[in-house]
PDB file with one MODEL, atoms N, CA, C and O in Angstrom:
MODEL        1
ATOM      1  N   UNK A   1     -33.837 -52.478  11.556  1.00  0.00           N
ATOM      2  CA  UNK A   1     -34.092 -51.049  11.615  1.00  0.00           C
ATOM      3  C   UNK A   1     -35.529 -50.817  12.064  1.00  0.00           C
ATOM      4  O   UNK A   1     -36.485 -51.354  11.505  1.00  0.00           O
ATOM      5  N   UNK A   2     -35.624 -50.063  13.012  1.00  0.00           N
ATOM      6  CA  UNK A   2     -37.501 -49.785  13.383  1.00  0.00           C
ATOM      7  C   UNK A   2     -37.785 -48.633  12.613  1.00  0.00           C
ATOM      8  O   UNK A   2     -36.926 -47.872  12.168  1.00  0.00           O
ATOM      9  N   UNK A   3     -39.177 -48.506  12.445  1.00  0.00           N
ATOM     10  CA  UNK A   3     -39.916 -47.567  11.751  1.00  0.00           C
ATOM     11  C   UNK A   3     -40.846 -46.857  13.107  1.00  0.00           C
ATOM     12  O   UNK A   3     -41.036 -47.355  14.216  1.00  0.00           O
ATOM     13  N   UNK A   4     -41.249 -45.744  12.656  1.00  0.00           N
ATOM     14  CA  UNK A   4     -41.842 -45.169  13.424  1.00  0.00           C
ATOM     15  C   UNK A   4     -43.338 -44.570  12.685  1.00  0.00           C
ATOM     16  O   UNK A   4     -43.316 -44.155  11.527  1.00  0.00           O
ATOM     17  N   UNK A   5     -44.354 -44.583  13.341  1.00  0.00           N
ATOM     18  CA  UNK A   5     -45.157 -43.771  12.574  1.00  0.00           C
ATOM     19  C   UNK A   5     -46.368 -42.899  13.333  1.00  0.00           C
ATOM     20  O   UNK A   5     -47.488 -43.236  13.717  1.00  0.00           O
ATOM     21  N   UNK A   6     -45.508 -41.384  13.387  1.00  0.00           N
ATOM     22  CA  UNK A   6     -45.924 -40.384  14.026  1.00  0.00           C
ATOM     23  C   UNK A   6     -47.391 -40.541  14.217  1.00  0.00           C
ATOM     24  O   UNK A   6     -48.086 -40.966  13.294  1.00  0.00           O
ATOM     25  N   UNK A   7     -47.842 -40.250  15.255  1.00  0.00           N
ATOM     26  CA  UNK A   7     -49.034 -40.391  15.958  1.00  0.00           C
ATOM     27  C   UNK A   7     -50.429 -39.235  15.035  1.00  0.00           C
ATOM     28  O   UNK A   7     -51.647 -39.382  14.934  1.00  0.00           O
ATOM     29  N   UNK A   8     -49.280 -37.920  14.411  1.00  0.00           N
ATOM     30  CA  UNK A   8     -50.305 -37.440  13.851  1.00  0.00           C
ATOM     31  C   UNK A   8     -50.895 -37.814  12.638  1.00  0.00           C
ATOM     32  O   UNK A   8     -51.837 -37.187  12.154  1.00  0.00           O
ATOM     33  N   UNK A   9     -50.256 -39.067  11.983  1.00  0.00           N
ATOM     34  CA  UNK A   9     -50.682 -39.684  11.149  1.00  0.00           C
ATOM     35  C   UNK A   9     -52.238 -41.058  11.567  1.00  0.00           C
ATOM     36  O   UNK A   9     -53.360 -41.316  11.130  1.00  0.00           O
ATOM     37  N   UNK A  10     -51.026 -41.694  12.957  1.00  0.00           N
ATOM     38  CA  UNK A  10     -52.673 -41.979  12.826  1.00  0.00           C
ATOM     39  C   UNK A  10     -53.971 -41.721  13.068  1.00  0.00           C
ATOM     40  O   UNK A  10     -55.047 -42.279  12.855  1.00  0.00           O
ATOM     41  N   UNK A  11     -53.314 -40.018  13.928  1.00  0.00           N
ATOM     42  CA  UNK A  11     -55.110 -39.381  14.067  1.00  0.00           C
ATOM     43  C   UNK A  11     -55.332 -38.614  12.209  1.00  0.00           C
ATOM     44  O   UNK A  11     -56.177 -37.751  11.969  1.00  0.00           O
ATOM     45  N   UNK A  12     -54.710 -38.987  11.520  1.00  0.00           N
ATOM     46  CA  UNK A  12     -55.103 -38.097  10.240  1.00  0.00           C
ATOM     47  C   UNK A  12     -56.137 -39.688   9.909  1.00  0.00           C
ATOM     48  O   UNK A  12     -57.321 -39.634   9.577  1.00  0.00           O
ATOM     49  N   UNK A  13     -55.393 -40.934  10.089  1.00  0.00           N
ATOM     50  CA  UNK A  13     -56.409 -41.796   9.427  1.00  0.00           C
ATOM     51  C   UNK A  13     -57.566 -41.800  10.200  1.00  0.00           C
ATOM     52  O   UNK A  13     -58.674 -41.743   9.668  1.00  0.00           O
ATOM     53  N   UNK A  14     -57.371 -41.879  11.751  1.00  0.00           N
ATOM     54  CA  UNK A  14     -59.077 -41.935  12.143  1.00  0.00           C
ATOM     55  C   UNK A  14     -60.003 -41.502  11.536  1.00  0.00           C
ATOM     56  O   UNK A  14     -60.944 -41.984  10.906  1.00  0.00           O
ATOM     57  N   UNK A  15     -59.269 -39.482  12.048  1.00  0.00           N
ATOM     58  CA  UNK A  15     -60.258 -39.154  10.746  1.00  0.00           C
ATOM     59  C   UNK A  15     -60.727 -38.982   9.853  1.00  0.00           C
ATOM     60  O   UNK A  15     -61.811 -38.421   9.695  1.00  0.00           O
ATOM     61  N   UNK A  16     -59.754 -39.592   8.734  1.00  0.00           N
ATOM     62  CA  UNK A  16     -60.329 -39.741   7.755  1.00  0.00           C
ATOM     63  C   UNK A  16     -59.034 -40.349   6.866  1.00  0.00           C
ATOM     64  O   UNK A  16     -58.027 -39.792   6.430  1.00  0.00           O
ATOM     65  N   UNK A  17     -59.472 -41.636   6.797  1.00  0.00           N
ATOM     66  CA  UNK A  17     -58.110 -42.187   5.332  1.00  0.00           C
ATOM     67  C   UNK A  17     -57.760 -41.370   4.406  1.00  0.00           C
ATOM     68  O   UNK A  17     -56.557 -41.468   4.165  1.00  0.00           O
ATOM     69  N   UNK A  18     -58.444 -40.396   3.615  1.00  0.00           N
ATOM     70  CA  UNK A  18     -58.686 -40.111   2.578  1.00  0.00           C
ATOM     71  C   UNK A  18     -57.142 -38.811   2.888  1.00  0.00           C
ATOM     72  O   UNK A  18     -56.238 -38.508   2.110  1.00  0.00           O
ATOM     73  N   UNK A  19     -57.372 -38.399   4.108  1.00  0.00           N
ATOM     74  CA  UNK A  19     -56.474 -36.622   4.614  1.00  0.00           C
ATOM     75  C   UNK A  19     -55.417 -38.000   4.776  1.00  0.00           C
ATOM     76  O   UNK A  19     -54.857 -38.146   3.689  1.00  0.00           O
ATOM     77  N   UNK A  20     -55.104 -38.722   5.454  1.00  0.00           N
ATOM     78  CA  UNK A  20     -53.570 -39.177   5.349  1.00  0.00           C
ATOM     79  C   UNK A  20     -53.016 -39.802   4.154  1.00  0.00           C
ATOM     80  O   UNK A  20     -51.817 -40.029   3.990  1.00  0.00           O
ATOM     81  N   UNK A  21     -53.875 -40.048   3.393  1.00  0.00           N
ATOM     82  CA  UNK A  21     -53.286 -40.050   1.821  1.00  0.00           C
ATOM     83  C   UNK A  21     -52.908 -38.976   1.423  1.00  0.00           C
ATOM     84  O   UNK A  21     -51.814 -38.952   0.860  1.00  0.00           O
ATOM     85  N   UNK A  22     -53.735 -37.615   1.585  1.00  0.00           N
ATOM     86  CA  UNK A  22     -53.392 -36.241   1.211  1.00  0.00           C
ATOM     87  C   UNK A  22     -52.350 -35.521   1.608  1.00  0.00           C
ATOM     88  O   UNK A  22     -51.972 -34.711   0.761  1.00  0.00           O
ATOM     89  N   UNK A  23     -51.739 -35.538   2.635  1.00  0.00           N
ATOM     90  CA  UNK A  23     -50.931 -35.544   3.551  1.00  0.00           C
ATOM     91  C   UNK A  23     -49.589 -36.596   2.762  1.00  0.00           C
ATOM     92  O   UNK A  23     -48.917 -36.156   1.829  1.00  0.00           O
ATOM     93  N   UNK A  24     -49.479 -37.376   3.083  1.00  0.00           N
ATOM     94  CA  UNK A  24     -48.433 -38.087   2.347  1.00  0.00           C
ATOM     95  C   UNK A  24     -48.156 -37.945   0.853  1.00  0.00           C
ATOM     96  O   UNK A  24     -46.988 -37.941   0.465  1.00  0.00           O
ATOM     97  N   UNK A  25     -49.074 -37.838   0.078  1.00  0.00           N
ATOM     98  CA  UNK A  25     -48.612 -37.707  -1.415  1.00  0.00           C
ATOM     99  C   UNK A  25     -48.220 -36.009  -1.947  1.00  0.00           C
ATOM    100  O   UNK A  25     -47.572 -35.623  -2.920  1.00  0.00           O
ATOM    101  N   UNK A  26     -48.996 -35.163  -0.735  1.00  0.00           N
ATOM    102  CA  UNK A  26     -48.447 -33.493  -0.956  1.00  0.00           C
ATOM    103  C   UNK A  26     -47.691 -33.177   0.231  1.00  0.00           C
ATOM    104  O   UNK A  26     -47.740 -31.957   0.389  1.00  0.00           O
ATOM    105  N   UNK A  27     -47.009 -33.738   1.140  1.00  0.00           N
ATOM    106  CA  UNK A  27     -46.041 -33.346   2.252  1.00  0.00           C
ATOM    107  C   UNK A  27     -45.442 -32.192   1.885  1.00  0.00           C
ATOM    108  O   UNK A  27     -45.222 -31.286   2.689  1.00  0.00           O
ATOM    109  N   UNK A  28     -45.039 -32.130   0.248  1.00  0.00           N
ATOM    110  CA  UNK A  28     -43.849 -31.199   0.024  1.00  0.00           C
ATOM    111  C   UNK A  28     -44.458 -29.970  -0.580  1.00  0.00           C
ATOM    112  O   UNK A  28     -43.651 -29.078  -0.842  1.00  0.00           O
ATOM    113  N   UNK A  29     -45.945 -29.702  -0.903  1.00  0.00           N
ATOM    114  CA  UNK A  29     -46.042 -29.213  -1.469  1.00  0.00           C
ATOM    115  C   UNK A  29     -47.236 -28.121  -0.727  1.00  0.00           C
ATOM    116  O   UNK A  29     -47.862 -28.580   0.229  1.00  0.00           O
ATOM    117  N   UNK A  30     -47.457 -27.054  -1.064  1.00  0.00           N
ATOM    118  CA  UNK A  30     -48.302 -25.903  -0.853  1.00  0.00           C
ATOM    119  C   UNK A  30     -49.907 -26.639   0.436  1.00  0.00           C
ATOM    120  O   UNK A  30     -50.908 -27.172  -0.043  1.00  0.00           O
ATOM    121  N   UNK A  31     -49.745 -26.490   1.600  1.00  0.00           N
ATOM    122  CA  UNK A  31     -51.004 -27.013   2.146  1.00  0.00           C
ATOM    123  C   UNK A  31     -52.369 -26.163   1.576  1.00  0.00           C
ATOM    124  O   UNK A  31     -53.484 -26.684   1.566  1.00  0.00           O
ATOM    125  N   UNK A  32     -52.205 -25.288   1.278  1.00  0.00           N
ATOM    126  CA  UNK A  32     -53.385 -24.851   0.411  1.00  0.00           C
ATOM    127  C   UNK A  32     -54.069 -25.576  -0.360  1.00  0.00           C
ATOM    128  O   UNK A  32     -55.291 -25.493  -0.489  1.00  0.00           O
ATOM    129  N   UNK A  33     -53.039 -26.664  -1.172  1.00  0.00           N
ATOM    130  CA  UNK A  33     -53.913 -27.403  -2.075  1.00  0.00           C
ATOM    131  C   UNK A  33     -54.511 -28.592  -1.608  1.00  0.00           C
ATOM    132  O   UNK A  33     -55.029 -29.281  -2.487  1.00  0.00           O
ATOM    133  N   UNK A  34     -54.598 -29.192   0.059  1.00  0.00           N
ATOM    134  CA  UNK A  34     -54.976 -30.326   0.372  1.00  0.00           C
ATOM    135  C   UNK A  34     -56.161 -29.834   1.891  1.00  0.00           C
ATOM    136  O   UNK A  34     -57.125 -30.477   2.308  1.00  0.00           O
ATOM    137  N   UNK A  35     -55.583 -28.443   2.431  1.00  0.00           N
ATOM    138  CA  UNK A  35     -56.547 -27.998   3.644  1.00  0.00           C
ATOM    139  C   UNK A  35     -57.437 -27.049   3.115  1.00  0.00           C
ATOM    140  O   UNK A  35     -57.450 -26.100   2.331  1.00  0.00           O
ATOM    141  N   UNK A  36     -58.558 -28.015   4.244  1.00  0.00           N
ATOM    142  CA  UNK A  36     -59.943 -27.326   4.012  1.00  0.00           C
ATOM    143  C   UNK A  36     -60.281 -26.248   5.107  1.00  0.00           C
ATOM    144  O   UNK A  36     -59.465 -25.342   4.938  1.00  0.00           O
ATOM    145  N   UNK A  37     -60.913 -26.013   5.898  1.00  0.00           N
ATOM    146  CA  UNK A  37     -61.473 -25.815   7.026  1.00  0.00           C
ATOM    147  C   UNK A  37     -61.039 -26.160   8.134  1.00  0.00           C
ATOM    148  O   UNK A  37     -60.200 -25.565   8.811  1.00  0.00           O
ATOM    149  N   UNK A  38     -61.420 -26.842   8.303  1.00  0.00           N
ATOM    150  CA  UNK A  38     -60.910 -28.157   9.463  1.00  0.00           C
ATOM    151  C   UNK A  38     -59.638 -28.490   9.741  1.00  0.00           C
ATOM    152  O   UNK A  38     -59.110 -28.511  10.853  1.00  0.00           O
ATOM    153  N   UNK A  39     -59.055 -28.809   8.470  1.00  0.00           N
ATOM    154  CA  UNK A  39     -57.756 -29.296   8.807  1.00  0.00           C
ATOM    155  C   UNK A  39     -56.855 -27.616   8.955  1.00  0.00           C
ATOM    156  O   UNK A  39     -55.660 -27.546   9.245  1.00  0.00           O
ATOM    157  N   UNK A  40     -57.642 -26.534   8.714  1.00  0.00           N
ATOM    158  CA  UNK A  40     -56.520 -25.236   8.952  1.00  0.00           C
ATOM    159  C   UNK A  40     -56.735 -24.875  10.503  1.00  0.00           C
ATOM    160  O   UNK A  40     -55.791 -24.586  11.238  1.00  0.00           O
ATOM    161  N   UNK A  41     -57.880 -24.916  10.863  1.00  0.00           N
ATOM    162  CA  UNK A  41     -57.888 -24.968  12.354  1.00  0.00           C
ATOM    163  C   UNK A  41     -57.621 -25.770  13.018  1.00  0.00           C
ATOM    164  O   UNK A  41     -57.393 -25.461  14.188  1.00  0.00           O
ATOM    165  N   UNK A  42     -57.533 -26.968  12.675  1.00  0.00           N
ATOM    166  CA  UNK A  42     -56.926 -27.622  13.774  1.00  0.00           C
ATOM    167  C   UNK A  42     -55.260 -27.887  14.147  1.00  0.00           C
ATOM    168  O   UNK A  42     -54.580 -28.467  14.994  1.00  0.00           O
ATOM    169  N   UNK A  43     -55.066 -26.916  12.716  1.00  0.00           N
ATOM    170  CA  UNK A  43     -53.285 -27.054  12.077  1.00  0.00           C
ATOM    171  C   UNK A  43     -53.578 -25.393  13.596  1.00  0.00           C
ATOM    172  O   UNK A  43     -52.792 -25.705  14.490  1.00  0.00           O
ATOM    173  N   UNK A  44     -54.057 -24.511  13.882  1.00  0.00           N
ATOM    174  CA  UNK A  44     -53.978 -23.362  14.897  1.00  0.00           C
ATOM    175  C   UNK A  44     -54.010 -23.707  16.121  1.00  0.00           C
ATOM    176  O   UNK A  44     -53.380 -23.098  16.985  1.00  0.00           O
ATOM    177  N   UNK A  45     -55.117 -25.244  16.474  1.00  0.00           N
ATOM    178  CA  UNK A  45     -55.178 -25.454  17.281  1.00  0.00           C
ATOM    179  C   UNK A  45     -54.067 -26.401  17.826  1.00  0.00           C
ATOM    180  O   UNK A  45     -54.043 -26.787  18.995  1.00  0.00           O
ATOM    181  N   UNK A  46     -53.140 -26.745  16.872  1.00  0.00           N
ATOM    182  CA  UNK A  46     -52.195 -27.330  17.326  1.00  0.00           C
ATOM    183  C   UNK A  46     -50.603 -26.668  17.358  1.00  0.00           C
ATOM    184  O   UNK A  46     -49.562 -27.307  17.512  1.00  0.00           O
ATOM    185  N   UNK A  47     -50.691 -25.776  17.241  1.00  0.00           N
ATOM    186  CA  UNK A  47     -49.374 -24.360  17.026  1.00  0.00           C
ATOM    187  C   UNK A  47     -48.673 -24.728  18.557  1.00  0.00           C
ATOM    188  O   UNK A  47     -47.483 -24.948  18.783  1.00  0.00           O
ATOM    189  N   UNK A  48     -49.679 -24.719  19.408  1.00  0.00           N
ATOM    190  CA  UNK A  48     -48.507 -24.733  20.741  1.00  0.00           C
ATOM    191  C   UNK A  48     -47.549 -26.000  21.018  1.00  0.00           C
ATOM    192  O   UNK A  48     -46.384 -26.043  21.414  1.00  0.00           O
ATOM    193  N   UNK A  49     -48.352 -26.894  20.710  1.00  0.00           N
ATOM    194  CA  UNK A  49     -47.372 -27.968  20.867  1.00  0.00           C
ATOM    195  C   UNK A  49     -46.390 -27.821  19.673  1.00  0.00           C
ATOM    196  O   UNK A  49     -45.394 -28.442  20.045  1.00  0.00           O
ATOM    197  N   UNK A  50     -46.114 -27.249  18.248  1.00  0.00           N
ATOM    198  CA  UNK A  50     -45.210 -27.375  17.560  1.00  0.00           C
ATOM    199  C   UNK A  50     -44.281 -26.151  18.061  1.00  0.00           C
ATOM    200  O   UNK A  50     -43.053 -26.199  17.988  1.00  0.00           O
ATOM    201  N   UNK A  51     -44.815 -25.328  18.447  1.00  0.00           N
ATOM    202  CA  UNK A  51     -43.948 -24.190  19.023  1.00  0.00           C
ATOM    203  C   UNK A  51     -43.213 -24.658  20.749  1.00  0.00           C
ATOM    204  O   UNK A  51     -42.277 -24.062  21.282  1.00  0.00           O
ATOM    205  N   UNK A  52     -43.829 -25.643  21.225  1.00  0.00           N
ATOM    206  CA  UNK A  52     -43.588 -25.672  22.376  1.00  0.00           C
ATOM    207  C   UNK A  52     -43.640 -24.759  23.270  1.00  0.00           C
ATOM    208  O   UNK A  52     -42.677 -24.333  23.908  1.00  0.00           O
ATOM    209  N   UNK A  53     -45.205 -24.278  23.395  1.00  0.00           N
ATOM    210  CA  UNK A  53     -45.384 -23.215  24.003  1.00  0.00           C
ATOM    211  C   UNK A  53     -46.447 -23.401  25.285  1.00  0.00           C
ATOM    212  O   UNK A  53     -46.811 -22.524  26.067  1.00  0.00           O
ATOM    213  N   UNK A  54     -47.011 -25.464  25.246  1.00  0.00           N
ATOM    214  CA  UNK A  54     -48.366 -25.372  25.773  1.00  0.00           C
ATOM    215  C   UNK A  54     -47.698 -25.682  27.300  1.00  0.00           C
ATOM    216  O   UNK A  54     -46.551 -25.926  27.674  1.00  0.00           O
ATOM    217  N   UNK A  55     -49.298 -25.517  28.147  1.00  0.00           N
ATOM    218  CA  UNK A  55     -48.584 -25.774  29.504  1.00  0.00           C
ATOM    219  C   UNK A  55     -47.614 -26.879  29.630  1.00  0.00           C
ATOM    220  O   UNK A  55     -47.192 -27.657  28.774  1.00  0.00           O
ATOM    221  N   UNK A  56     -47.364 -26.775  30.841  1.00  0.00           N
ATOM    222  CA  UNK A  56     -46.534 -27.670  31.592  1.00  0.00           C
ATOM    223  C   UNK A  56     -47.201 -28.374  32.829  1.00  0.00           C
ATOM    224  O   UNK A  56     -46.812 -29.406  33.375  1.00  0.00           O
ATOM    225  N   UNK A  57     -48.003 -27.802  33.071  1.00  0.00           N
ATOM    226  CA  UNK A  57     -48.649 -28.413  34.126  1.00  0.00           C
ATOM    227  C   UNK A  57     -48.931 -30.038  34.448  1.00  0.00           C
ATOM    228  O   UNK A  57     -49.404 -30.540  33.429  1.00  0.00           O
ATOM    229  N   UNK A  58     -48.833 -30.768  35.244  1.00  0.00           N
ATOM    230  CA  UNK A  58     -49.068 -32.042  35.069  1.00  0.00           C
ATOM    231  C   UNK A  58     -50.108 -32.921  34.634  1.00  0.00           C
ATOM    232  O   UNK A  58     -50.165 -34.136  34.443  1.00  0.00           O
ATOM    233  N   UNK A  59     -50.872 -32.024  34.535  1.00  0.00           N
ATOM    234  CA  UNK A  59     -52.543 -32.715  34.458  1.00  0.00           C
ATOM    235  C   UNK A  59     -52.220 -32.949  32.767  1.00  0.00           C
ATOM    236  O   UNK A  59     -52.317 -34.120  32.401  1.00  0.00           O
ATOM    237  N   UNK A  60     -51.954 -32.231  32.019  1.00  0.00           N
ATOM    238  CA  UNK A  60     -51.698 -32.455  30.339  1.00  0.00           C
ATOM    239  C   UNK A  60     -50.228 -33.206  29.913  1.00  0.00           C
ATOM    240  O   UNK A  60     -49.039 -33.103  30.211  1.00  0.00           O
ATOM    241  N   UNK A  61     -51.228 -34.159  28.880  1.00  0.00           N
ATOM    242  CA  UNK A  61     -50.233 -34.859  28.616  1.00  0.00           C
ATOM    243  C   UNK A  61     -49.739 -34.035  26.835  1.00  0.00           C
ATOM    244  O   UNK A  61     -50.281 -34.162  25.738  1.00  0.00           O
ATOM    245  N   UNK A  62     -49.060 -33.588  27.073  1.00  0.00           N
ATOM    246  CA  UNK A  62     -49.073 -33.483  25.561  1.00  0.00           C
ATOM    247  C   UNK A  62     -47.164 -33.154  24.927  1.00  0.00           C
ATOM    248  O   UNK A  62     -46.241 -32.833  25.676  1.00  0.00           O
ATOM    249  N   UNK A  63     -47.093 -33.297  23.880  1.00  0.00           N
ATOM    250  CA  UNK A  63     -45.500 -32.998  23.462  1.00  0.00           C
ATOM    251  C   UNK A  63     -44.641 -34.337  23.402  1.00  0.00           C
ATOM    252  O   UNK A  63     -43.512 -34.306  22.913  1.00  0.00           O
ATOM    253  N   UNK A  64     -45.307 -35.765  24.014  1.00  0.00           N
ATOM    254  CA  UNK A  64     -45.130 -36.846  24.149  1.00  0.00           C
ATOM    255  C   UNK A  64     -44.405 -37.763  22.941  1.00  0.00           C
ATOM    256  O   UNK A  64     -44.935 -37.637  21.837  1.00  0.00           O
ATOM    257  N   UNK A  65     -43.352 -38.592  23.017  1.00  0.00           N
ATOM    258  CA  UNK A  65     -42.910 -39.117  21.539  1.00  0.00           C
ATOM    259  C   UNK A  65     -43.646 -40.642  22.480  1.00  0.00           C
ATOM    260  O   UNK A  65     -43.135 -40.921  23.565  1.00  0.00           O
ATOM    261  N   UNK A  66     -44.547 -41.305  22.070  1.00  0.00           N
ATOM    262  CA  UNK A  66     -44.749 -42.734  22.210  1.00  0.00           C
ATOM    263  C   UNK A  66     -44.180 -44.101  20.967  1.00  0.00           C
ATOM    264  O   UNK A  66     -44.017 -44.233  19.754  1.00  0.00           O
ATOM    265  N   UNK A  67     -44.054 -44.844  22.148  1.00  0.00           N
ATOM    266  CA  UNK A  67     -43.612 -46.032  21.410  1.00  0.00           C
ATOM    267  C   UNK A  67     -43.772 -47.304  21.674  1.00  0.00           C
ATOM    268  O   UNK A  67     -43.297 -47.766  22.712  1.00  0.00           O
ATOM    269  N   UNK A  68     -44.552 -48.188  20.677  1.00  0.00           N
ATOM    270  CA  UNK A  68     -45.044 -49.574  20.603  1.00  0.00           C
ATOM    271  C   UNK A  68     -43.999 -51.066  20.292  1.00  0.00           C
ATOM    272  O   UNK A  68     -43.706 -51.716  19.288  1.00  0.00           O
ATOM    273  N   UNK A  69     -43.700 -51.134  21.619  1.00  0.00           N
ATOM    274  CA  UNK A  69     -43.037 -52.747  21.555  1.00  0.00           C
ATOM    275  C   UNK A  69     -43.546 -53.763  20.541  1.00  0.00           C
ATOM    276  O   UNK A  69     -44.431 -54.327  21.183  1.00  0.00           O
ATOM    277  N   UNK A  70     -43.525 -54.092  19.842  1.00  0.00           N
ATOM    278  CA  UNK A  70     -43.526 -55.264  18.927  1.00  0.00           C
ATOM    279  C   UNK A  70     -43.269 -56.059  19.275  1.00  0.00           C
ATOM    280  O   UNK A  70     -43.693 -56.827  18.411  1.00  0.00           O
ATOM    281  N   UNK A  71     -42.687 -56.823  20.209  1.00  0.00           N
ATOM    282  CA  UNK A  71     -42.227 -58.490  20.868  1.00  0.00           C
ATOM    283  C   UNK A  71     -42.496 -58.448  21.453  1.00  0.00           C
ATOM    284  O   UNK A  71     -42.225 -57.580  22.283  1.00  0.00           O
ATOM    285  N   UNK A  72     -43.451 -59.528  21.618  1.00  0.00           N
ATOM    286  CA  UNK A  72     -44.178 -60.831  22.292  1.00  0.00           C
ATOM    287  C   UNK A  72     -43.735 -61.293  23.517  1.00  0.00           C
ATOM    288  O   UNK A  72     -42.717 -61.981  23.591  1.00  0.00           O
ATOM    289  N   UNK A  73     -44.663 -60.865  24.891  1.00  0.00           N
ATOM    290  CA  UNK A  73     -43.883 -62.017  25.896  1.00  0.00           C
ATOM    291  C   UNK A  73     -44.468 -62.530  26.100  1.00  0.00           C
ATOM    292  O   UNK A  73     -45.636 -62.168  25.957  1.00  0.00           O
ATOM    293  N   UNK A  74     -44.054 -64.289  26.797  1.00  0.00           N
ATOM    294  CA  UNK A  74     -45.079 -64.982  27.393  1.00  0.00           C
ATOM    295  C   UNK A  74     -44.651 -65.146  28.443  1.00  0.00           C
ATOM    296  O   UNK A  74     -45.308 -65.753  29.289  1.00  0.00           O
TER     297      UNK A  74
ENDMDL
END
């Protein structure tokens, strides 16, 4: 079975381990109690891509599902 692990998780660890712990242990619960500042604007600045509203144009890459091969070639 593969696992997947959404990309916005690992920009939550870049920036900061501490928000993707926060994030995972309150998923279900009120974001009020885990967003600060930062993480509410950037939750605005990211509305279009969850709405699917941002360009289309080719120059942007964005709306993308990526995925990492795990086996080895030689």
């Amino acid at each position: 079975m593969e696992s997947y692990i959404p990309i916005s998780k690992i920009n939550d660890f870049l920036y900061c381990p501490k928000s993707l712990y926060l994030h995972l242990m309150y998923e279900g619960f009120d974001e009020s109690l885990f967003h600060e500042k930062p993480q509410k604007e950037g939750k605005l600045n990211h509305q279009p891509i969850e709405e699917k509203t941002y360009s289309t144009a080719k120059r942007f890459i964005v709306g993308k599902e990526v995925y990492a091969n795990d086996e080895i070639h030689f």
